[in-house]
Kinemage of the C-alpha trace (Angstrom):
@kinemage 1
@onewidth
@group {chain A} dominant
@subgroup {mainchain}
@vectorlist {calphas} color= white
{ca unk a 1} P 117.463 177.733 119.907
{ca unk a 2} L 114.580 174.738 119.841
{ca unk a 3} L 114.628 175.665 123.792
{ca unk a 4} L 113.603 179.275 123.260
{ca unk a 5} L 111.269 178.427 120.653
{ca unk a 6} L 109.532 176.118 122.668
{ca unk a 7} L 109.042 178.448 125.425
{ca unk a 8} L 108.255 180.895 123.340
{ca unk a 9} L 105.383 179.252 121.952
{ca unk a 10} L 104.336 178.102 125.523
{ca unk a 11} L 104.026 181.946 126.621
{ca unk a 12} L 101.893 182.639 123.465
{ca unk a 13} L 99.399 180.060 123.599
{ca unk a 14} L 99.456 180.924 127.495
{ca unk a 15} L 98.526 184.464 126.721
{ca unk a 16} L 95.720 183.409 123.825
{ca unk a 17} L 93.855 181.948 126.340
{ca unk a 18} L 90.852 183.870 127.945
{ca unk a 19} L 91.684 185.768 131.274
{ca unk a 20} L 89.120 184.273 134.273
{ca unk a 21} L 87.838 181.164 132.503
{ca unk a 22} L 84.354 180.457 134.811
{ca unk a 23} L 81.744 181.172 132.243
{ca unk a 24} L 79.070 184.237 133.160
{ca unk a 25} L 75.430 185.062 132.283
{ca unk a 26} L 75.398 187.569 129.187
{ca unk a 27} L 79.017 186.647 128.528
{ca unk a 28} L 81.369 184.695 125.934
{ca unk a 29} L 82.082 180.987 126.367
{ca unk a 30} L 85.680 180.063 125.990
{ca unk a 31} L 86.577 177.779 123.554
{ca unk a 32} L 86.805 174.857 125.524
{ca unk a 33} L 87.177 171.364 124.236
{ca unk a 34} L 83.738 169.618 123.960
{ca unk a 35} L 82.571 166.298 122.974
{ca unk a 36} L 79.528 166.306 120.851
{ca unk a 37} L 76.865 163.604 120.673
{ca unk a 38} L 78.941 160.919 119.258
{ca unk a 39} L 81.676 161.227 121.472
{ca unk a 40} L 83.759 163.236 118.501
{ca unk a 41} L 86.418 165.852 120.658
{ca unk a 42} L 85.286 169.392 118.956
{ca unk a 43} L 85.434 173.172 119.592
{ca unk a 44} L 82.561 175.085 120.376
{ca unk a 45} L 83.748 178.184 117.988
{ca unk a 46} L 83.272 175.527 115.167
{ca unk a 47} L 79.419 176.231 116.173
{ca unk a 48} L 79.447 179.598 116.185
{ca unk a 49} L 76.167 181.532 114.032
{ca unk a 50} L 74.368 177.976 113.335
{ca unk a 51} L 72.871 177.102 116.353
{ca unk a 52} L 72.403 177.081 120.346
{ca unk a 53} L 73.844 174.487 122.643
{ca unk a 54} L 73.786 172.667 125.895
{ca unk a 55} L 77.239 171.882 127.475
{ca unk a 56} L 77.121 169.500 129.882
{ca unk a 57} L 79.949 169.859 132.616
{ca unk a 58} L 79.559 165.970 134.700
{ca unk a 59} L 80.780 165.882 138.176
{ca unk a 60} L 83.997 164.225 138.528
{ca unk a 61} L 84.479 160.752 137.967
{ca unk a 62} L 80.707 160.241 136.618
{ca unk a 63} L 79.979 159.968 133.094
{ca unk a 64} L 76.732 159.447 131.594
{ca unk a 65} L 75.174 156.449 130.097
{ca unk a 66} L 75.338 156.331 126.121
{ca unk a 67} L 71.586 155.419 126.394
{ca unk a 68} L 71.154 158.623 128.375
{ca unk a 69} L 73.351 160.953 126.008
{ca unk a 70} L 71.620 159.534 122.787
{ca unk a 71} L 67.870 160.062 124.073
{ca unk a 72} L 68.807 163.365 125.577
{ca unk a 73} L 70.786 163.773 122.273
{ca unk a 74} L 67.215 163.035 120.334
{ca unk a 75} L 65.186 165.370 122.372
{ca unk a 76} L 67.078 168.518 122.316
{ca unk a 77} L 67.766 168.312 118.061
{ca unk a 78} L 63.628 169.052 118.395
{ca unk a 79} L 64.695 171.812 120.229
{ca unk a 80} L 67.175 172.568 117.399
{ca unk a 81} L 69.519 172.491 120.210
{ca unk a 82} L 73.331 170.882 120.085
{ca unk a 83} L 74.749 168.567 123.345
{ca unk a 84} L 78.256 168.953 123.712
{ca unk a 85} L 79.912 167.296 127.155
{ca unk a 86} L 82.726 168.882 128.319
{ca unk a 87} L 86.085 167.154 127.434
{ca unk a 88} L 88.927 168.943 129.376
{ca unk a 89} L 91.063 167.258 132.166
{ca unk a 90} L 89.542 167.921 135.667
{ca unk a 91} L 91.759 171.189 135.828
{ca unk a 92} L 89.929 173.002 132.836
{ca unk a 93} L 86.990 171.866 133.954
{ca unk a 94} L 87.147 173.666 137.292
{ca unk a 95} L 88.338 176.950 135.695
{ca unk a 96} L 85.591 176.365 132.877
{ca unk a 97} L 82.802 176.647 136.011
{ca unk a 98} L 83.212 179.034 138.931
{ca unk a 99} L 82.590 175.847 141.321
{ca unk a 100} L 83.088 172.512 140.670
{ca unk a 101} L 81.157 170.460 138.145
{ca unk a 102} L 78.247 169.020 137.811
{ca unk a 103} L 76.679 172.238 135.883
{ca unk a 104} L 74.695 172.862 132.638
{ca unk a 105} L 74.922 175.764 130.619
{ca unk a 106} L 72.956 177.142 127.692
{ca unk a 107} L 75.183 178.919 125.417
{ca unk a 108} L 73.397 180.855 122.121
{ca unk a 109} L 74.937 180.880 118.470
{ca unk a 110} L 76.621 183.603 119.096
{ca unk a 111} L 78.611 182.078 121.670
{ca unk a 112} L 77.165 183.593 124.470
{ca unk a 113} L 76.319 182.056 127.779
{ca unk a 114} L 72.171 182.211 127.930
{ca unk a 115} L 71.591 180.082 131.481
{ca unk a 116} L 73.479 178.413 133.667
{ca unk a 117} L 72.467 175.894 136.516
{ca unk a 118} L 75.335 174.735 138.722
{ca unk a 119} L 75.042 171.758 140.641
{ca unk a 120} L 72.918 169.852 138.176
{ca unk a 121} L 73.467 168.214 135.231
{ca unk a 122} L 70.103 168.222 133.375
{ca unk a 123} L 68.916 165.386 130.406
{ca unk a 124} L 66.138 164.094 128.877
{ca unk a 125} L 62.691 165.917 129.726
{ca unk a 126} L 64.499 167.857 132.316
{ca unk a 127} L 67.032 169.772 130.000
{ca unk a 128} L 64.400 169.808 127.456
{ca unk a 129} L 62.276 171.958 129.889
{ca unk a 130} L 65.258 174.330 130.910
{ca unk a 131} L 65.842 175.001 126.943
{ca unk a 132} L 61.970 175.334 126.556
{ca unk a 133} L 61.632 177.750 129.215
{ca unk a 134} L 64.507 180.439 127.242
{ca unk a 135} L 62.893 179.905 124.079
{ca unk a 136} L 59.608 180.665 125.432
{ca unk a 137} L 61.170 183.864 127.321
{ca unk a 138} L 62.640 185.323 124.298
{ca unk a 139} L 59.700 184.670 122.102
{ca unk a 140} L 57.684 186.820 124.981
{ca unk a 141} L 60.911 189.410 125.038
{ca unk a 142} L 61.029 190.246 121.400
{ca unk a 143} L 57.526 190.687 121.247
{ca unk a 144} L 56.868 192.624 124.122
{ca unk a 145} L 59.998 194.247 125.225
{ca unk a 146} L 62.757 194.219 122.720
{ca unk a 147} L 61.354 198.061 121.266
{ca unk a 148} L 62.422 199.815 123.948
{ca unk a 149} L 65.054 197.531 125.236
{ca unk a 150} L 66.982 196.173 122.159
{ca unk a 151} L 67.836 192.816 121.167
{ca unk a 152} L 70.646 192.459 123.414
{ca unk a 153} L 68.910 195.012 126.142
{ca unk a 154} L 71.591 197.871 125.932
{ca unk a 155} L 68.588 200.242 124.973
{ca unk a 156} L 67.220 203.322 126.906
{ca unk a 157} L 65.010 204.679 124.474
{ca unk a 158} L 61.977 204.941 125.998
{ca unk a 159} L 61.061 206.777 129.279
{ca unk a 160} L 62.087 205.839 132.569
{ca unk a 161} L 63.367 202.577 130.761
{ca unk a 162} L 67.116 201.029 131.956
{ca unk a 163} L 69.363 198.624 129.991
{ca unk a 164} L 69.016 194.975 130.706
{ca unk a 165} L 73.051 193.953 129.646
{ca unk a 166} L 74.639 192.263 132.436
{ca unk a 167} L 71.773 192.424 134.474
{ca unk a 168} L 71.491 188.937 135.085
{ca unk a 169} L 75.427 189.328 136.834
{ca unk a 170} L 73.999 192.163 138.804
{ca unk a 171} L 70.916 190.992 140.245
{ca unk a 172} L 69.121 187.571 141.046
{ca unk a 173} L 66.131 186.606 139.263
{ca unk a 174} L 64.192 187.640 142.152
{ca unk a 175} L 65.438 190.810 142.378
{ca unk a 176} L 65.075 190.914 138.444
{ca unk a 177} L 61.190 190.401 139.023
{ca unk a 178} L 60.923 193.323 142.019
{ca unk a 179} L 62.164 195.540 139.356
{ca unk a 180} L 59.326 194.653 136.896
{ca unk a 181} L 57.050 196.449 139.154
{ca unk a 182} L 54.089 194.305 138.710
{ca unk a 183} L 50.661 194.551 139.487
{ca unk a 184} L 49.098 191.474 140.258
{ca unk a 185} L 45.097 191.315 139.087
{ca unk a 186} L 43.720 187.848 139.048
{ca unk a 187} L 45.484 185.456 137.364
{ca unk a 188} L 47.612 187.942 135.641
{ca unk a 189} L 50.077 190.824 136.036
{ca unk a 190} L 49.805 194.574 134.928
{ca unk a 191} L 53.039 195.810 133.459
{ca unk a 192} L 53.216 198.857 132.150
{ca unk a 193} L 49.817 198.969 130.940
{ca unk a 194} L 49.954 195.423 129.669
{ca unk a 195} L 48.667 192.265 131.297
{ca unk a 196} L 51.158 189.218 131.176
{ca unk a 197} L 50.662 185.441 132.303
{ca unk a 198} L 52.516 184.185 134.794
{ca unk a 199} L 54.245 181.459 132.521
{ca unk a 200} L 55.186 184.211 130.424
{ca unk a 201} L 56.678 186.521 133.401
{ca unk a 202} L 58.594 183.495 134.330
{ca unk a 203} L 59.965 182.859 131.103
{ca unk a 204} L 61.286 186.623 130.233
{ca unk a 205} L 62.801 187.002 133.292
{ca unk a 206} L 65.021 183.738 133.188
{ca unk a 207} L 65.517 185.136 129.506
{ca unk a 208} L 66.380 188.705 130.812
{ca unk a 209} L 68.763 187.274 133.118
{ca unk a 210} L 70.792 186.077 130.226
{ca unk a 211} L 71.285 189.537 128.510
């Protein structure tokens, strides 16, 4: 009878876990094991509605240096940002990423993954800048797009006007800026009848790509 129970347990905790692990632009991060700045094992759901975070997937067999983690740690609580390290074995980690670490991913409070770089794993002034550079894209979004779009771009409200969800697992970022249609004039761009920086095309779009 212990037999049965144990395998029935096995094929339940087996089926609780999320089909296709490899995290995705616009989509849910599973709730992987994670190590947070002290080196404390945690879950990311523990997380969930109180603020973004930075998971840092190392390549295997490197670790960072504490110095590194706690000045990287520093910068990004500016940023009111978490860093979590990934704590799996090497298995999880490879069906956490679609390829093999080292990555860095940018998850949201809701849980959501927001950017993803694979190949890299990003600290200090670095990660600071790829956290920067979302922030700054959906400060530029809400003001200037989020009307017609919606928060989480599954609008169509206005004319001629397509939802942005799951873009960012349809089409690159430079396919994502052919679509914008812009008009180039100086030192600035003409989007529908309103004239954006550069910094701040740059910005929604890696923001966009995250819907």
């Amino acid at each position: 009878m212990r037999i049965r129970k144990f395998w029935v347990a096995l094929a339940l905790a087996q089926c609780a876990l999320p089909l296709g692990w490899a995290v995705k632009l616009g989509e849910a991060v599973p709730d992987v094991a994670l190590r947070d700045c002290s080196g404390t094992e945690v879950r990311l759901a523990a997380y969930h509605q109180k603020a973004q975070a930075v998971i840092l997937a190392e390549a295997p067999g490197a670790r960072l240096a504490p110095a590194v983690v706690n000045a990287t740690c520093r910068d990004l609580a500016a940023l009111d940002t978490l860093v979590f390290r990934l704590a799996g074995d090497a298995q999880a980690n490879r069906r956490f990423l679609e390829a093999d670490p080292p990555a860095t991913v940018l998850v949201d409070p809701g849980g959501v993954t927001r950017r993803l770089l694979p190949g890299q794993t990003l600290t200090g002034a670095d990660l600071a800048g790829f956290v920067k550079l979302w922030q700054f894209g959906k400060t530029v979004y809400n003001g200037e797009c989020v009307r017609c779009h919606g928060e989480d771009g599954d609008l169509h409200i206005c004319e001629d006007v397509k939802p942005l969800a799951g873009i960012g697992r349809r089409l690159t970022q430079g396919q994502i800026r052919e679509k914008l249609r812009m008009a180039p004039i100086n030192d600035q761009y003409l989007i529908r009848g309103q004239f954006y920086s550069k910094e701040d095309v740059d910005a929604v779009i890696v923001y966009v790509a995250g819907l």
